[in-house]
C-alpha positions as a printed Julia matrix, in Angstrom:
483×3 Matrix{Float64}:
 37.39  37.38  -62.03
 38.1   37.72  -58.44
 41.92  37.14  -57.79
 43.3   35.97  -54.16
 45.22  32.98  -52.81
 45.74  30.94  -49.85
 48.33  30.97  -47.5
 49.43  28.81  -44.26
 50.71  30.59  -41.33
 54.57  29.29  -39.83
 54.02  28.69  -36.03
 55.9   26.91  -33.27
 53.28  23.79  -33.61
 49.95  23.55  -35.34
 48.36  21.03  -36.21
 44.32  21.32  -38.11
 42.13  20.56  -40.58
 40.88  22.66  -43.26
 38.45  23.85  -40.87
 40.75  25.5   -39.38
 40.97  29.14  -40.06
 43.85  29.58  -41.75
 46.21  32.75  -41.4
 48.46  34.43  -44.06
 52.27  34.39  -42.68
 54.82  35.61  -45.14
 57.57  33.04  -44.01
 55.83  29.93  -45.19
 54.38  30.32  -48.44
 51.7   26.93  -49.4
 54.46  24.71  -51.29
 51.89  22.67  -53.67
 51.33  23.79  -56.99
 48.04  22.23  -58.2
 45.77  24.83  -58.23
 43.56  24.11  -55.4
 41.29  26.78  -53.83
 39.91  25.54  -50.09
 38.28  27.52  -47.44
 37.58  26.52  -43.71
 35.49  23.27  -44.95
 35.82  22.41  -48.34
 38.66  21.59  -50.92
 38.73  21.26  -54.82
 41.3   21.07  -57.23
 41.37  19.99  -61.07
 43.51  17.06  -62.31
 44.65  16.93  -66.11
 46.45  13.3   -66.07
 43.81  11.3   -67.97
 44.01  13.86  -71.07
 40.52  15.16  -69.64
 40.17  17.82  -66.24
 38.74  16.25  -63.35
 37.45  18.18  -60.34
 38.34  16.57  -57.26
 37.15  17.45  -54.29
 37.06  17.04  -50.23
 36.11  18.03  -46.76
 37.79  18.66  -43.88
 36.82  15.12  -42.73
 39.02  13.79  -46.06
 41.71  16.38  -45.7
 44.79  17.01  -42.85
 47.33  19.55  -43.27
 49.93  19.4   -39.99
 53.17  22.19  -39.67
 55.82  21.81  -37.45
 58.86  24.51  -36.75
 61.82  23.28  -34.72
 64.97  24.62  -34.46
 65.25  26.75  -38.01
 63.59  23.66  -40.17
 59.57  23.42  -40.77
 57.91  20.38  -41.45
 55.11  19.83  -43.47
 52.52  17.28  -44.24
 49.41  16.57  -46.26
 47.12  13.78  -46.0
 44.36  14.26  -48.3
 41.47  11.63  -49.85
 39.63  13.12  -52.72
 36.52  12.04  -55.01
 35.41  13.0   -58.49
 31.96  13.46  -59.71
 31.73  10.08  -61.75
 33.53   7.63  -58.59
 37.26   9.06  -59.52
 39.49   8.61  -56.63
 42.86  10.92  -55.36
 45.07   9.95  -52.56
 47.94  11.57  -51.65
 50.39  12.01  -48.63
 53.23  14.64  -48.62
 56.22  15.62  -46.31
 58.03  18.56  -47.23
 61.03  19.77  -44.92
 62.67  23.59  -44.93
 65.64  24.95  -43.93
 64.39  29.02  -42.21
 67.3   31.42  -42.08
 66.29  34.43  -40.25
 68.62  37.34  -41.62
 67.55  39.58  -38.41
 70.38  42.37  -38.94
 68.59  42.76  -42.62
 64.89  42.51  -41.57
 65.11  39.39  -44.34
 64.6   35.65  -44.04
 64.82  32.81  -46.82
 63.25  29.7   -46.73
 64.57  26.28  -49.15
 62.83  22.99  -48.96
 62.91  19.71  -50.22
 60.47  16.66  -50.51
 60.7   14.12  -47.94
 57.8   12.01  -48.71
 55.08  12.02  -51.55
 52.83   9.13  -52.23
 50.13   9.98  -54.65
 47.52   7.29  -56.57
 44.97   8.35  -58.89
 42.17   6.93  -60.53
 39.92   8.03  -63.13
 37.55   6.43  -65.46
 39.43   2.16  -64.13
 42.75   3.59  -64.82
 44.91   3.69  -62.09
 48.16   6.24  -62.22
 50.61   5.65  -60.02
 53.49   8.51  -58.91
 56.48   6.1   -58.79
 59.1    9.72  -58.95
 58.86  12.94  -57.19
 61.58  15.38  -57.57
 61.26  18.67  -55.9
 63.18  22.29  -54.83
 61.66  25.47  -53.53
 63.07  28.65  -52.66
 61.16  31.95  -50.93
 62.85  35.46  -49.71
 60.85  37.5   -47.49
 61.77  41.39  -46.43
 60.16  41.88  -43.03
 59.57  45.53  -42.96
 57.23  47.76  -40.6
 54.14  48.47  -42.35
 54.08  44.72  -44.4
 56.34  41.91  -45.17
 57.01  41.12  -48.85
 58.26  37.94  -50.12
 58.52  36.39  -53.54
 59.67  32.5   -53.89
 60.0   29.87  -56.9
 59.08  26.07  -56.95
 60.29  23.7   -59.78
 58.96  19.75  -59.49
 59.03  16.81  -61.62
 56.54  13.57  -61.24
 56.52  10.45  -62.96
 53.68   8.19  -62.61
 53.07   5.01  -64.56
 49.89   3.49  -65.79
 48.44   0.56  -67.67
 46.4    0.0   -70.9
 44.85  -3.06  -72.33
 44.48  -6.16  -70.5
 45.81  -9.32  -70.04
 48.64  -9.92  -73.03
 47.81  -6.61  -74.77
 48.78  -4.68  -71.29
 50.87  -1.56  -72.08
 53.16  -0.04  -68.99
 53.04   3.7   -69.78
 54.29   6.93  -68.03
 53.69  10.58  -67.72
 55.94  12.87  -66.55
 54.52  16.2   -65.46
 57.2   19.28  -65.28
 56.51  22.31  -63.19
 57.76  25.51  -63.26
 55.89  28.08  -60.54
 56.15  31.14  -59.37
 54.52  33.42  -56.57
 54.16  36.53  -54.98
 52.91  38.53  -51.65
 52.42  40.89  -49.32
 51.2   40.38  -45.68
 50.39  43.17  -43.06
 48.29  44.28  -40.41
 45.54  44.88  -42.81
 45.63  42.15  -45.25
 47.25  39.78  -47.26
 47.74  38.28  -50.59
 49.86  36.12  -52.41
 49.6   35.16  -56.36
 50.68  31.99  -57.75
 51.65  31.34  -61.8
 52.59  27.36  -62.39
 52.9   26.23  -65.79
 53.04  22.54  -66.58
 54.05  20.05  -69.23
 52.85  16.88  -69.14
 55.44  14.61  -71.16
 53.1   10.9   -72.11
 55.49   8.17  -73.21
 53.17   8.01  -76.12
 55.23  11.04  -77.42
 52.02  13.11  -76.45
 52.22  16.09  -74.41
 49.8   18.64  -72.19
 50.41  22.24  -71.49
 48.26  23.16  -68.42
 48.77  26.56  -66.73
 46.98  27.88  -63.26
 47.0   31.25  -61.99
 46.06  30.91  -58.32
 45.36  33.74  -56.2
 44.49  34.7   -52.39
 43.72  37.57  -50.24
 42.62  38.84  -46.8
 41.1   41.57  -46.08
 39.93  44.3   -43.7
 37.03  46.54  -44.78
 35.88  49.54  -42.48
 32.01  49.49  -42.59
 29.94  52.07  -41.04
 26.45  50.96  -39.27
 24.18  52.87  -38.67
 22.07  52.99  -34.93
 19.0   51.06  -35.89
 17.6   53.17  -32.29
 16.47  56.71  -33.74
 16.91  57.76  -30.24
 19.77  56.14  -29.07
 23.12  58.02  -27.38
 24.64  57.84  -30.94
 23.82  57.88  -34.49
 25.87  54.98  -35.56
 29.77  53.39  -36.12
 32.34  51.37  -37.62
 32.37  47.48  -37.9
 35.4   46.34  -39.19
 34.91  42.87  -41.61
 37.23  40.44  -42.42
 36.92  38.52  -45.45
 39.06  36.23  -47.31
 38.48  34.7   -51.03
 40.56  32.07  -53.22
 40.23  31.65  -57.02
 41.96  29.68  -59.5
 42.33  29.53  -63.18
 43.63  26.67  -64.96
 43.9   26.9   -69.0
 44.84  23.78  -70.61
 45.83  22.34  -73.97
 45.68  18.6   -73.76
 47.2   15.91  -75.82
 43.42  14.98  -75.65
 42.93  17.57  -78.21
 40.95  19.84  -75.23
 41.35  23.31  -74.82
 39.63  25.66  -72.74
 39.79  27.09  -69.36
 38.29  25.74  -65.58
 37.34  28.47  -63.19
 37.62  27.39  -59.12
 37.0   29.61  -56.39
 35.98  29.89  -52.61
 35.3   32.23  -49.63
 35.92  31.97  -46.03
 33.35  33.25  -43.3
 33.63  36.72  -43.07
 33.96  38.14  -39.12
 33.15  41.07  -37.91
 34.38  43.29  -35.1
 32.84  46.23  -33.74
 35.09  49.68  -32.56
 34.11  52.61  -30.61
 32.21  55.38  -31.33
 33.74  58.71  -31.67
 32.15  61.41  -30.06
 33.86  64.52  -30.7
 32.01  67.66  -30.53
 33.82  70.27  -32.48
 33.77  68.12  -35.92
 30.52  68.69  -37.58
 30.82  69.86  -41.11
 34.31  69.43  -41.32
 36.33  68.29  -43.81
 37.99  65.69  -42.04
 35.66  64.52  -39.97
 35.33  60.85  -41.18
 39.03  60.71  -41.66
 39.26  61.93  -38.31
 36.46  59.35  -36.63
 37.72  56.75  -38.56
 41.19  56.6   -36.93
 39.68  57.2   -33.67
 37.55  54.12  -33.81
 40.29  51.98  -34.99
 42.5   52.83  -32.27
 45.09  54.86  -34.08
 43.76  57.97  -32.45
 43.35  57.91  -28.12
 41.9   60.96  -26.92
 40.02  60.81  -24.42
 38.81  64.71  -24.99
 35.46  65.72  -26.58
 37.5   67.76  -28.68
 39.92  66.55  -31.18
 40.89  70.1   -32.13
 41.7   68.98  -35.9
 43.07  72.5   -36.92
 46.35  72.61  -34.63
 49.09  71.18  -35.18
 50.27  67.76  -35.7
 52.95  66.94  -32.85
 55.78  64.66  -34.25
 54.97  62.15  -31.34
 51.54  61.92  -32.06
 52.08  61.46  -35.47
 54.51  58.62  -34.97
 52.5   56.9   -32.4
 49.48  57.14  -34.69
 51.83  55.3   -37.59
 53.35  52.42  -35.15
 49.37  51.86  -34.19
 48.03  51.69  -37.86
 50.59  49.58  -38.75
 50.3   47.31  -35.81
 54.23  47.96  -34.45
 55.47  45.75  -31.85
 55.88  47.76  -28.82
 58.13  45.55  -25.86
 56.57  46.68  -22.5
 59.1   47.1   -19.59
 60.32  44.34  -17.91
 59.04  44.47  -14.46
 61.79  44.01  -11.94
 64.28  46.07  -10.4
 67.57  47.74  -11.9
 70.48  49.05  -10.51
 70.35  51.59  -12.88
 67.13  52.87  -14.73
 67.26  52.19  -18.83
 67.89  55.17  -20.62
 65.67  57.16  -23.01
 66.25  56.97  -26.81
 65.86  60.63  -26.74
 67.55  63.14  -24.26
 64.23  65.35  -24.75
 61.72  62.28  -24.14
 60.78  60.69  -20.96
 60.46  56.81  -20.51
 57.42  57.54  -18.75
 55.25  59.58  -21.76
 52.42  58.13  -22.94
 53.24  56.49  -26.17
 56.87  56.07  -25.38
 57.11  52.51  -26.72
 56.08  53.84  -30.24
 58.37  55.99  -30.48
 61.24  53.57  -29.53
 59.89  51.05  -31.59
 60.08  53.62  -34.68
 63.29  54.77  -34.2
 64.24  50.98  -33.77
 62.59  49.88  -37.15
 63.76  52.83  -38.99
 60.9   54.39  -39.3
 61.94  57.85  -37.82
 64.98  59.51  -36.97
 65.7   62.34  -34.48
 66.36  65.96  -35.14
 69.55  64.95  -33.92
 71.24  62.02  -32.52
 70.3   62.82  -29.48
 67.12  64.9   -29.87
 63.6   64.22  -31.0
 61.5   67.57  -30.46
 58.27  65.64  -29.71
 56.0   68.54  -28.89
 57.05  69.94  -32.59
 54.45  70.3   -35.18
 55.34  67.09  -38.31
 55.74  69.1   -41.37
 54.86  67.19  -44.74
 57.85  66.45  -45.8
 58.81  64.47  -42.36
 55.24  62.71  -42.74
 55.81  61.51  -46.54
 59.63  60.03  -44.99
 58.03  58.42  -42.28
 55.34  56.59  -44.29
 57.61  55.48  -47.34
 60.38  54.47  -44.64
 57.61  52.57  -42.75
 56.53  50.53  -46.72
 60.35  49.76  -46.67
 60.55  51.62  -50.03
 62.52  53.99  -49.39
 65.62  52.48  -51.59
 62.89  52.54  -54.39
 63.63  56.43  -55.74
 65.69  56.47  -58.66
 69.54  57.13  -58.78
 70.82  60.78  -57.2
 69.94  64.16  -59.42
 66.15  63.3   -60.06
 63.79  66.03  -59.69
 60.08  65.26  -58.33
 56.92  66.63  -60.17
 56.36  69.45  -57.93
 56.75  73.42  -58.73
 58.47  73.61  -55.36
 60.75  71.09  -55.66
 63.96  73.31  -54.68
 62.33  73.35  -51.3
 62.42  69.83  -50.7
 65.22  69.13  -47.98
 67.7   66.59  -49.22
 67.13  63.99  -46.25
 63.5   64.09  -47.78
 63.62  63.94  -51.15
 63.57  60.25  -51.64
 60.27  59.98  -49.7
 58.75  62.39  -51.15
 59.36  61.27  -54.48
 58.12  57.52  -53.73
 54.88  58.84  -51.79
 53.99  61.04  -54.56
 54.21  58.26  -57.15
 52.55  56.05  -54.59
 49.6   58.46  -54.19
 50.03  58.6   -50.77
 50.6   62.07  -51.17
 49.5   65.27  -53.47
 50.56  69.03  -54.37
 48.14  72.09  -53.73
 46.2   73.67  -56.87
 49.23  75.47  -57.71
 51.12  72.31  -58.13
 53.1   72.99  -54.88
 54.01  70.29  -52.24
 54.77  72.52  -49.72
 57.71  70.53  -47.88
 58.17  72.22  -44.77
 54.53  74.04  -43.76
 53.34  72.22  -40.67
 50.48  69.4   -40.69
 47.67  70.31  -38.67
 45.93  67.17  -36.63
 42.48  67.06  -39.69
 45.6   67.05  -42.62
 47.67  64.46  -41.25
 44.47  62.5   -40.53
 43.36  62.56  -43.79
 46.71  61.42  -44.83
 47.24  58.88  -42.41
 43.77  57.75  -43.74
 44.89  57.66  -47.82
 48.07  55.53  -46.2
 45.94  53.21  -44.32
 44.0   52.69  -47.99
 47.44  52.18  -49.75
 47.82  49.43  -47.29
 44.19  47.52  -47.64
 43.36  48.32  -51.22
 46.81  49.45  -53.45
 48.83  46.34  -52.12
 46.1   44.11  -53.16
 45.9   45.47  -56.83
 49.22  45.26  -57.55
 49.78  41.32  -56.27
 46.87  40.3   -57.15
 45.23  42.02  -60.29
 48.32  43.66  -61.57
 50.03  39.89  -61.74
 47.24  37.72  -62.85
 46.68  40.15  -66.17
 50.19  40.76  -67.1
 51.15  36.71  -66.73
């Protein structure tokens, strides 16, 4: 089944309806735990209380979601009114309230919430259930890092809601209480996002009956490099790239009711893809080579700027170039100057790099994040050719992995790994077992021969992949089949 989830983006104020488009951010994880999969118009979501599932669903005329950040604490609320197929009836209002911490010094931020206000009525098939108790804690970590923001969280809940059987003299007051224990999961970054979601319930009847429902909800976002071709035979090029956005939702609940049902309920939704055309490349000493659509690729996406016909892909790889091309794939923040005078002029990061230079802000912003380091404290040898072992650092130290490589005295897979400088050796383990990286035919990695321009394309290209495609396996698949 398709596997990706739905998440609500933390800003100053927004206020919308589902129809809203509505953005991953990794700080505010969606706090409700029943399953639901919505897109920009529609909403559903499956209900277990009567013993039976019931599919509720709305529009974005029944639904409004409203978030509000002030001062470290965000505000949420849900006012939703949903219908069954057979006249069933959902209301429901929420307010939750967080506490945001931003851990700046640690790239980290937590986020702990509480229920302020939950009303919720339900009716299905003249019975009326009531939620007369809602107890509620969640908790969510998030490590900002360069190339994506990770961040893993846990809800627990307990409702009560009464209901009546019989009539008149034979009325019965009963009560369900529904326990939740849920967990999730994600990843958010320039070029996608997705965050899995594992809630198991047990619904406690006063009866002496009980339901075990669990839902595996996931979400993701993604951007997928198409190449069109020129419909125009005789047009000034052949064709380009369109980049697509899509985004999908599915949910799985499986359920063993005190009904005596079993079985599973399959939801799921899609937003409106967009689409964005780039530039066309139109350098004239690629044909036939190797790393030509690497090469074209980046160039159309704006990681590459030349402005020359000729990309020259078998020279070297400069160390500036190859940083700006990392802080551009992975969308770095770059502060422009602030435009008024100064007694004295603000000093270069590097003694050997100029303020002025082209991608300057890159390069600051790198060094700031931790993505690169000097040849020195004081020196950065731009003009130098990257050799491979500096370009595996620089992406695992960009993924915020680097602390991943096992404890001191480990030896990586390669024939040459004697060669590997020490400074290096933890990136170059992680990239290798990442795949971002590979050894020649010999098994070889090579660690200090210089990148030429069409090599570190084509690895800037398998990182870029990692990003869109390995990211999104591993939260989404990866969770879903082993829980």
């Amino acid at each position: 089944m398709q596997k990706k989830l739905s998440k609500i983006m933390l800003v100053a104020l927004a206020i919308f309806v589902i129809g809203a488009t509505i953005p991953f951010n990794a700080s505010a994880a969606s706090l409700e735990t029943t399953g639901a999969v919505k897109n920009e118009y529609t909403y559903e979501e499956a209900v277990f209380l009567s013993g039976q599932p019931v599919i509720f669903k709305g529009t974005s005329r029944d639904i409004k979601i409203t978030q509000k950040e002030s001062k470290g604490k965000l505000t949420e609320t849900y006012n939703m009114k949903l219908t069954g197929s057979n006249g069933e009836t959902l209301t429901r209002n929420i307010a939750y309230e967080s506490d945001v911490v931003d851990y700046a010094v640690l790239g980290q931020k937590t986020s702990n919430g509480e229920v302020k206000k939950y009303t919720e009525k339900v009716t299905i098939g003249g019975v009326t259930y009531t939620l007369v108790d809602y107890q509620f804690s969640q908790g969510t970590v998030t490590d900002n890092r360069a190339a994506s923001d990770y961040y893993s969280g846990n809800i627990i809940s307990r409702k009560t809601y009464s209901y009546e059987t019989g009539r008149g003299r034979d009325a019965v007051q009963n009560t369900i209480t529904v326990e939740t224990d849920s967990r999730h999961a994600g990843y958010e970054n320039f070029w996608g996002a997705t965050e899995t979601q594992i809630t198991e319930s047990v619904y406690a009847y006063s009866d002496g009956r009980t339901s075990h429902v669990k839902n595996r909800l996931s979400t993701s976002k993604s951007r997928i490099l198409n190449y069109e071709e020129n419909l125009g035979s005789l047009g000034s090029f052949e064709g380009g790239y369109a980049v697509v956005s899509e985004k999908d939702v599915i949910s799985e609940y499986t359920y063993d009711l005190a009904s005596g049902q079993k079985g599973t309920l399959d939801l799921d939704t899609e937003y409106m893809p967009t689409i964005e055309r780039l530039i066309i490349p139109k350098f004239r000493d690629l044909n036939n080579h190797y790393a030509k659509e690497s090469i074209e690729k980046l160039y159309s996406l704006g990681i590459y700027s030349d402005s020359s016909n000729f990309f020259s892909p078998n020279t070297p790889m400069k160390r500036i170039d190859f940083t700006a091309a990392i802080g551009k794939a992975v969308d770095l923040r770059v502060f422009e100057e602030e435009k008024k005078s100064r007694k004295t002029p603000a000093k270069s990061v590097f003694l050997d790099l100029k303020r002025s230079v082209k991608d300057y802000g890159y390069i600051e912003s790198a060094l700031n994040k931790g993505i690169i380091k000097g040849v020195s404290a004081d020196y950065f040898m731009p003009d130098a050719a990257i050799t491979r072992a500096q370009a595996a650092t620089i992406f695992v130290r960009a993924l915020g992995l680097e602390n991943r490589a096992p404890d001191p005295g480990y030896l990586t897979s390669f024939v040459d790994d004697s060669q590997i400088p020490n400074y290096a050796r933890d990136g170059v383990y992680i990239a290798s077992e990442l795949g971002l990286i590979i050894g020649d035919t010999t098994g070889r990695f090579n660690p200090n021969k210089q990148l030429s321009r069409a090599d570190a394309s084509i690895m800037l290209e398998r990182f870029l992949k990692y990003l869109e495609d390995d990211l999104k396996q591993n939260y989404r698949d990866d969770i879903l089949f082993f829980n």
